[in-house]
C-alpha positions in Angstrom: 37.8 -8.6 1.1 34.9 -10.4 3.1 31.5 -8.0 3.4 31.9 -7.6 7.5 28.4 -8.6 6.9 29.3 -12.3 6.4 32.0 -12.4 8.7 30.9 -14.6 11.4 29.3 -13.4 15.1 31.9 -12.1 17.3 31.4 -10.1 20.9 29.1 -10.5 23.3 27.5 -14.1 23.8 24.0 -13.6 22.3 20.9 -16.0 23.5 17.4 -17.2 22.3 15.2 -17.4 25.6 12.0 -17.4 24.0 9.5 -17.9 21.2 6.5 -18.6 19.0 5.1 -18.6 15.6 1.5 -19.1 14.1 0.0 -22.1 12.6 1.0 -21.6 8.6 -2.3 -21.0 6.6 -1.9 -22.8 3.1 -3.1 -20.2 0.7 -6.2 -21.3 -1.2 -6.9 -19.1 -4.1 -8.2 -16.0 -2.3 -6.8 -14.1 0.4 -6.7 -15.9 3.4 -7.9 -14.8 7.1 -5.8 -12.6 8.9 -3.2 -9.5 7.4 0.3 -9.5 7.9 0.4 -7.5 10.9 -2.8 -9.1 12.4 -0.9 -12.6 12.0 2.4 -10.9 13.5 0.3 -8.8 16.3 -1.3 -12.2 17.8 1.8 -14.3 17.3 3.6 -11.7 19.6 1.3 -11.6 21.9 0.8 -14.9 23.0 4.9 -15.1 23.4 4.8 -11.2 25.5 2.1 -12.2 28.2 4.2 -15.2 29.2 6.8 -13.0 29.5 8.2 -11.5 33.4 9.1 -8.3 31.5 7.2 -5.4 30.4 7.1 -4.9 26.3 8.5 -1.6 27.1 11.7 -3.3 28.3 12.8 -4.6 24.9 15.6 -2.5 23.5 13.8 -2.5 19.5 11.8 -4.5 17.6 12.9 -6.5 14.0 10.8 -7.9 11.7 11.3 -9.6 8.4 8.4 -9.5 5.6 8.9 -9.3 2.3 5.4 -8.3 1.0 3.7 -5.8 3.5 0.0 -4.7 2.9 -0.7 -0.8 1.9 -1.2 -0.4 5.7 1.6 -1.9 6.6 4.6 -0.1 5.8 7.2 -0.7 8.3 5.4 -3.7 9.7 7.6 -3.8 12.7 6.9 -0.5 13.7 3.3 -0.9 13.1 3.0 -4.3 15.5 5.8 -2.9 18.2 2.9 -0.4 18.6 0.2 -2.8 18.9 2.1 -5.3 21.1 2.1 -2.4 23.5 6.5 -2.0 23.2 5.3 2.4 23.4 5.9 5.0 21.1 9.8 5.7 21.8 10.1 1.7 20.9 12.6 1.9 17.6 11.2 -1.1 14.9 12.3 -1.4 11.5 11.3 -4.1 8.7 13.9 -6.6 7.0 13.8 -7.8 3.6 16.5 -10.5 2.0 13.6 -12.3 0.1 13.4 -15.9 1.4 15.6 -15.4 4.4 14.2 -12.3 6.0 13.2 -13.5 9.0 16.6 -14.9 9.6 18.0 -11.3 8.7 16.3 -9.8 11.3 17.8 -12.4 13.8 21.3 -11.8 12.7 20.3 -8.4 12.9 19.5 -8.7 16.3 22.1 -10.9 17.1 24.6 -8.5 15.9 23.4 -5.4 18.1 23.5 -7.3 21.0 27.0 -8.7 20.4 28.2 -5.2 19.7 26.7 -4.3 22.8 24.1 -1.9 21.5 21.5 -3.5 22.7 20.0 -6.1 25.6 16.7 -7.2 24.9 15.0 -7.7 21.0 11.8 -9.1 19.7 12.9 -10.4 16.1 11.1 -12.7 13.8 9.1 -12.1 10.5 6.0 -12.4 8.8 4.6 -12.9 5.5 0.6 -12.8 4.5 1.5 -14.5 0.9 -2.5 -14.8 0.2 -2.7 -11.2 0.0 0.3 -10.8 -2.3 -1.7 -7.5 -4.2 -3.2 -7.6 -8.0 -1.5 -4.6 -10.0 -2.2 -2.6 -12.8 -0.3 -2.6 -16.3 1.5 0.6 -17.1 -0.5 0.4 -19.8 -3.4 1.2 -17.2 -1.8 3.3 -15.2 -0.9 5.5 -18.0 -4.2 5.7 -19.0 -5.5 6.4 -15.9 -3.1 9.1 -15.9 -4.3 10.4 -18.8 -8.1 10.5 -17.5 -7.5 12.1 -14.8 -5.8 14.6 -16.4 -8.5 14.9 -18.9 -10.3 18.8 -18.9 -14.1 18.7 -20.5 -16.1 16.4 -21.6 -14.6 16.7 -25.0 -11.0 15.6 -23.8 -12.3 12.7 -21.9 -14.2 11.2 -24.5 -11.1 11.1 -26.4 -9.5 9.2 -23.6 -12.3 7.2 -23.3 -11.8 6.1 -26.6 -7.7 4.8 -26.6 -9.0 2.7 -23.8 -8.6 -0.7 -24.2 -9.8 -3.9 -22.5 -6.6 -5.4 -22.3 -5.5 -2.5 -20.0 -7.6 -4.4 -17.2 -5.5 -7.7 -17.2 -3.9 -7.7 -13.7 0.0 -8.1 -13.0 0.2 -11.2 -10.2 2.9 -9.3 -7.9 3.6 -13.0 -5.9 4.8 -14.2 -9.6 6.7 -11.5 -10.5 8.0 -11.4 -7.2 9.3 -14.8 -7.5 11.2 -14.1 -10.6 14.4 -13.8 -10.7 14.8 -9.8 -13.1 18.4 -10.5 -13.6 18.4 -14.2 -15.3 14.6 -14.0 -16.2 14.4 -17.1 -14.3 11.3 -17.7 -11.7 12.7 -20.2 -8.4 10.8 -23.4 -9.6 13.1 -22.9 -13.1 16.1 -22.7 -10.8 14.7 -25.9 -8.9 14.5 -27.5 -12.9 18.1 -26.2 -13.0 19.5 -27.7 -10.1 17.4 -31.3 -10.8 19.2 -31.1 -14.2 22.6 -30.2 -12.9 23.3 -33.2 -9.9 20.9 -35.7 -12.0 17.8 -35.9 -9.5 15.0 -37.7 -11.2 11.7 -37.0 -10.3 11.0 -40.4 -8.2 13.6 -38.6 -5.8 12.1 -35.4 -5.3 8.6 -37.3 -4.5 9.8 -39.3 -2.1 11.1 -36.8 -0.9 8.2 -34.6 -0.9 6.4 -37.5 1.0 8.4 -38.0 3.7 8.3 -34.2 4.8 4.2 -34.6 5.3 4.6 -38.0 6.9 7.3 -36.0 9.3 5.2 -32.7 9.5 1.9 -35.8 10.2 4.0 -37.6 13.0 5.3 -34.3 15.2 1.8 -33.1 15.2 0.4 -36.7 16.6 3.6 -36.6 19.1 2.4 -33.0 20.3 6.4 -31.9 18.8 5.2 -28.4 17.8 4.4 -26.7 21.0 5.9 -23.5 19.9 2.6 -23.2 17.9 0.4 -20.7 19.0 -3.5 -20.4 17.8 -4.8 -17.7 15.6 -8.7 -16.0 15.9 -9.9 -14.6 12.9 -12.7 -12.1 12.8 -15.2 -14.2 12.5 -14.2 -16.0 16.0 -12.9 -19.4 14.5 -9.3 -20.5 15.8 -6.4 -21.9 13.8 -4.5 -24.2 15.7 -2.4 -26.5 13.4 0.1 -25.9 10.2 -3.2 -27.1 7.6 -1.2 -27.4 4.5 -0.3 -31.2 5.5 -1.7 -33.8 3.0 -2.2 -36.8 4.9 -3.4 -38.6 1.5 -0.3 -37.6 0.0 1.2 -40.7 -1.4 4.0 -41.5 -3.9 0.8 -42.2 -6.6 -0.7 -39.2 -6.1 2.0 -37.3 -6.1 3.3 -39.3 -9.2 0.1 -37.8 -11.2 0.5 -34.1 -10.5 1.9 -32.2 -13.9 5.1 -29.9 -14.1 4.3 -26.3 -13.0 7.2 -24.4 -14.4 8.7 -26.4 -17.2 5.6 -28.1 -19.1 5.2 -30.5 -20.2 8.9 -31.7 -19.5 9.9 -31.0 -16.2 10.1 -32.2 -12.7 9.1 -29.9 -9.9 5.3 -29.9 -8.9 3.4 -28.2 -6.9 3.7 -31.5 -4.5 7.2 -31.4 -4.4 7.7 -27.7 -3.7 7.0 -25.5 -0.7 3.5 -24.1 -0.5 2.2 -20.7 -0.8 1.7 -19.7 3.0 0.7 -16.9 5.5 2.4 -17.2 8.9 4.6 -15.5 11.5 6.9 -16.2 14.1 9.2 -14.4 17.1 12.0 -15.1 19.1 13.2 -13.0 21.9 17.1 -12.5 21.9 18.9 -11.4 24.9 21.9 -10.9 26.5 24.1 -12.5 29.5 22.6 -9.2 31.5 19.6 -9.2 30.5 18.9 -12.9 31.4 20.4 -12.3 34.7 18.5 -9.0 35.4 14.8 -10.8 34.6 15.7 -14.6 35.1 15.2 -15.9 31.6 15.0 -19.4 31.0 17.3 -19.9 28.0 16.7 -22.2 25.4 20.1 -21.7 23.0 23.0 -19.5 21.8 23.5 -18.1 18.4 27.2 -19.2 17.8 27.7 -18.0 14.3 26.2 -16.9 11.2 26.9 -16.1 7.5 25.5 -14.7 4.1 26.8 -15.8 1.1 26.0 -14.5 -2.9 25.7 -16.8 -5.7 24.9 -17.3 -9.3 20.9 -16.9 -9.5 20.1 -19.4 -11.3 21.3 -21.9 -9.2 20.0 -20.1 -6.1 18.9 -23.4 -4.3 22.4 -24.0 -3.5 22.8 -21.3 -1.3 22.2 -23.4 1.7 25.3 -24.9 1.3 27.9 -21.7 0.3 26.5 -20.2 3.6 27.1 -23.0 6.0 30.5 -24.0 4.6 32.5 -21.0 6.1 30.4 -21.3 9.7 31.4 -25.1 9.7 35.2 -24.1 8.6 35.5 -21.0 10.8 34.1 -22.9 13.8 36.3 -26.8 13.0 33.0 -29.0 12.8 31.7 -31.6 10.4 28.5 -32.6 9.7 28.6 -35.3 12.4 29.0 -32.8 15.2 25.7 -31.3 14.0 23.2 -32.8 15.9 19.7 -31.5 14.0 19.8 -29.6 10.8 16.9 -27.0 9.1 17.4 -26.6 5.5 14.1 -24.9 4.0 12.1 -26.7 1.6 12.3 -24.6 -1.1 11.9 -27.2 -3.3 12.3 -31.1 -2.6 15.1 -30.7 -5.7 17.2 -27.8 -4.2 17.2 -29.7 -0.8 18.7 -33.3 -2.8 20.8 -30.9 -4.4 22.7 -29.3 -1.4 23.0 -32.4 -0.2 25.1 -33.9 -3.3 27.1 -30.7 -3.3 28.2 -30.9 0.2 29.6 -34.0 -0.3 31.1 -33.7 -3.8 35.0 -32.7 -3.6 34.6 -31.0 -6.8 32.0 -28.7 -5.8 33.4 -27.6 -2.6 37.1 -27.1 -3.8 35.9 -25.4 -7.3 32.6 -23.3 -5.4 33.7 -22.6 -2.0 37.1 -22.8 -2.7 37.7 -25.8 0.4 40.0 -28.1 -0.3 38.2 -31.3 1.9 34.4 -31.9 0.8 32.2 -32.2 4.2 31.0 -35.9 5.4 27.7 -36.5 4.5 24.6 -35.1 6.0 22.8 -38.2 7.9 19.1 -37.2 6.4 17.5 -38.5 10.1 18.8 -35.2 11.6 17.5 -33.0 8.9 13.8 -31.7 8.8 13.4 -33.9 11.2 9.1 -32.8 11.6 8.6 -31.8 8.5 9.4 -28.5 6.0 8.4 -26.1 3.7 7.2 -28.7 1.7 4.8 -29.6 4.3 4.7 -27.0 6.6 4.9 -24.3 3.9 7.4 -21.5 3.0 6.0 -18.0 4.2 9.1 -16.2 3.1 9.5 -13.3 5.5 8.2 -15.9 8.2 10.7 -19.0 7.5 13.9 -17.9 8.9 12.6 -17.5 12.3 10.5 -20.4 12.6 13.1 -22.9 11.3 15.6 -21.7 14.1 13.1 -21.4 16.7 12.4 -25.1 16.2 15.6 -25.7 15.5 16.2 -25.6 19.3 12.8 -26.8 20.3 14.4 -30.4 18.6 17.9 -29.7 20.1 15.8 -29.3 23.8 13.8 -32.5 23.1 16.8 -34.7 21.6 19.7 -33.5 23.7 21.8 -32.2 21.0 24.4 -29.8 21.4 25.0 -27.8 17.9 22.1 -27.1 15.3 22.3 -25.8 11.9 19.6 -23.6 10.0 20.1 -22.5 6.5 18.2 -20.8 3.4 18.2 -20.7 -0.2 17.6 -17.1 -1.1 16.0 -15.5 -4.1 18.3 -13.8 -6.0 21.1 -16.0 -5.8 22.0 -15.4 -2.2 22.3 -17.9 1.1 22.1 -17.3 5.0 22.8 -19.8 8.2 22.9 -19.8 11.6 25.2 -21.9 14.0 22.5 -22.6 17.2 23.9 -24.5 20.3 21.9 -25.8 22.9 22.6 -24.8 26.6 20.8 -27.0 28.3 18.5 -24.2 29.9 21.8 -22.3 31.4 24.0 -19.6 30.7 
């Protein structure tokens, strides 16, 4: 039986009538300018002083982040506060790795349907730069033991087990982006998925490429206006995603060496999503609650879905998610007017899109017995990715649906797609349509 979970939206209609997100910050080496909940605190705010209602109003607050700071446990509760939502505001933090930030929209969605709720702030966040440095157990243990040590006596003794090697640091953002069950980190399951549907390495540049030319041409057409600037606490603004190369070229890209299967592999640094801090929000709402405070709207969430698959082909959830949405709902990939897919990695994109299309894959993987038409790659990504823009993963979910709509607004378009690939071996979609800016 189907986890109710995955079973697609059903009650009340449920509308996006708002939102913003934060310039993402490329992470350089060191952590970068602003914490998780600073980036999420001035994101919101931005979005909550436009707003006709008071932050009180909203119903609870949802936030996806993957990697909170020490002082940020429960990181929605912690920026609900700070926005100003009060003290009897409910807030709870998401995690489902990659997608996060979509699970707190479906999570929202999904109260409001149900009728539990009228008014939500729901997005996500991630600070990636300040992923923390840990201690070996070996460290810990000793640590343990010097504490515990009585006398001078004793702790010489302790003194002496300890060994410099105790001091070598465990990267969490590494071990985070490994995969415990098939000992597999995501650019190995990138190598996989290149391997598997026979994508050479010229592909994934070009590739690669054409998301910073995209991300270059919306910011020269003014296309990202859900952007919102950032002050650090030094007084200089962030205004623009700065992770976009606009050297990048197929040469230079050509020369950059294989990160995660040397010296044979495919996927580089330039061809996979960056390391990035970020936020982003949308406010949800109900039929009543747009009619009680007059909110423009800017779409409806139609459907969603989750899906589980093997881990070590976890780029490909993308496409076991938005199969059942595009079967429940009769639609093929022509009736989709704009697609997000998150760059993951240029490979797992090329990938979903050959298994989409491939009649073996969908009847012997999702179990359909008609592949889909293809995707027409000038409606997907259309201003640029995670490749690009970068991949803050608690962050990612909400921004690619929030500008999911902003390109169904500016183009017209009726129905929009937005999809993750999911660490673990897991994918999630949402069904957007555009209203037109009615009910």
């Amino acid at each position: 039986m189907d986890n109710p979970n995955s079973i697609g939206l059903t009650g009340r209609p449920v509308f996006v009538v708002d939102g913003a997100r934060s310039p993402f910050l490329k992470a350089r080496g060191r952590p970068g300018p602003l914490h998780a909940a600073d980036l999420a605190t001035q994101t919101g705010r931005h979005l909550l002083l436009r707003q006709p209602f008071a932050p009180e109003q909203f119903d609870e607050v949802i936030s996806g982040c993957v990697m909170p700071g020490p002082d940020e446990a429960n990181i929605a509760r912690v920026v609900a506060l700070r926005l100003g939502c009060g003290e009897r505001m409910p807030a709870y933090t998401v995690q489902r790795n990659c997608a996060s930030g979509l699970q707190a929209l479906d999570s929202a969605a999904r109260h409001i349907a149900a009728g539990r709720a009228n008014l939500v702030l729901a997005g996500g966040v991630e600070a990636m730069s300040h992923a923390p440095l840990l201690f070996t157990e070996a460290m810990v243990n000793w640590l343990a033991d010097w504490s515990a040590s009585k006398g001078l006596a004793d702790r010489l003794r302790t003194l002496a087990r300890f060994r410099p090697a105790f001091l070598a640091p465990v990267i969490a953002l590494l071990r985070g982006l490994t995969d415990p069950v098939v000992g597999m980190n995501m650019g190995q399951t990138a190598e996989q998925l290149a391997y598997r549907f026979g994508i050479d390495r010229a592909a994934m540049d070009r590739f690669a490429l054409r998301s910073h030319q995209r991300l270059a041409a919306a910011q020269e057409a003014g296309y990202l206006g859900e952007i919102v600037p950032l002050f650090d606490y030094q007084g200089q603004v962030y205004e623009r995603d700065d992770g976009l190369r606009h050297d990048s070229s197929l040469a230079s890209l050509a020369r950059l060496k294989p990160v995660f299967d040397r010296p044979f592999g495919q996927v580089t640094a330039g061809n996979s999503a960056q390391i990035t801090d970020g936020a982003a929000w949308l406010i949800l709402a109900s039929e009543e609650a747009v009619a009680r405070y007059g909110l423009p709207v800017l779409g409806r969430i139609v459907d969603s879905h989750w899906a589980g698959l093997d881990p070590a082909q976890m780029g490909l959830g993308p496409v076991h998610a938005m199969a059942p949405i595009m079967a429940r709902q009769g639609l093929d990939s022509p009736d989709i007017a704009a697609w997000e897919i998150n760059e993951a990695f240029a490979a797992q994109v090329l990938a979903c899109l050959q298994a989409w299309q491939d009649p073996d894959y969908t009847r012997n993987e999702l179990g359909l017995d008609k592949a889909f038409s293809a995707i027409d790659e000038a409606r997907l990504n259309i201003d640029g990715d995670g490749v690009s823009i970068g991949h803050p993963v608690g962050a990612s979910g909400a921004r690619i649906v929030l500008h999911l709509l902003r390109v169904l607004e500016r183009q017209g378009g009726r129905h929009g797609m937005a999809s993750l690939c999911i660490g673990g071996g897991q994918g999630g979609a949402l069904l957007m349509e555009h209203l037109g800016g009615a009910v």
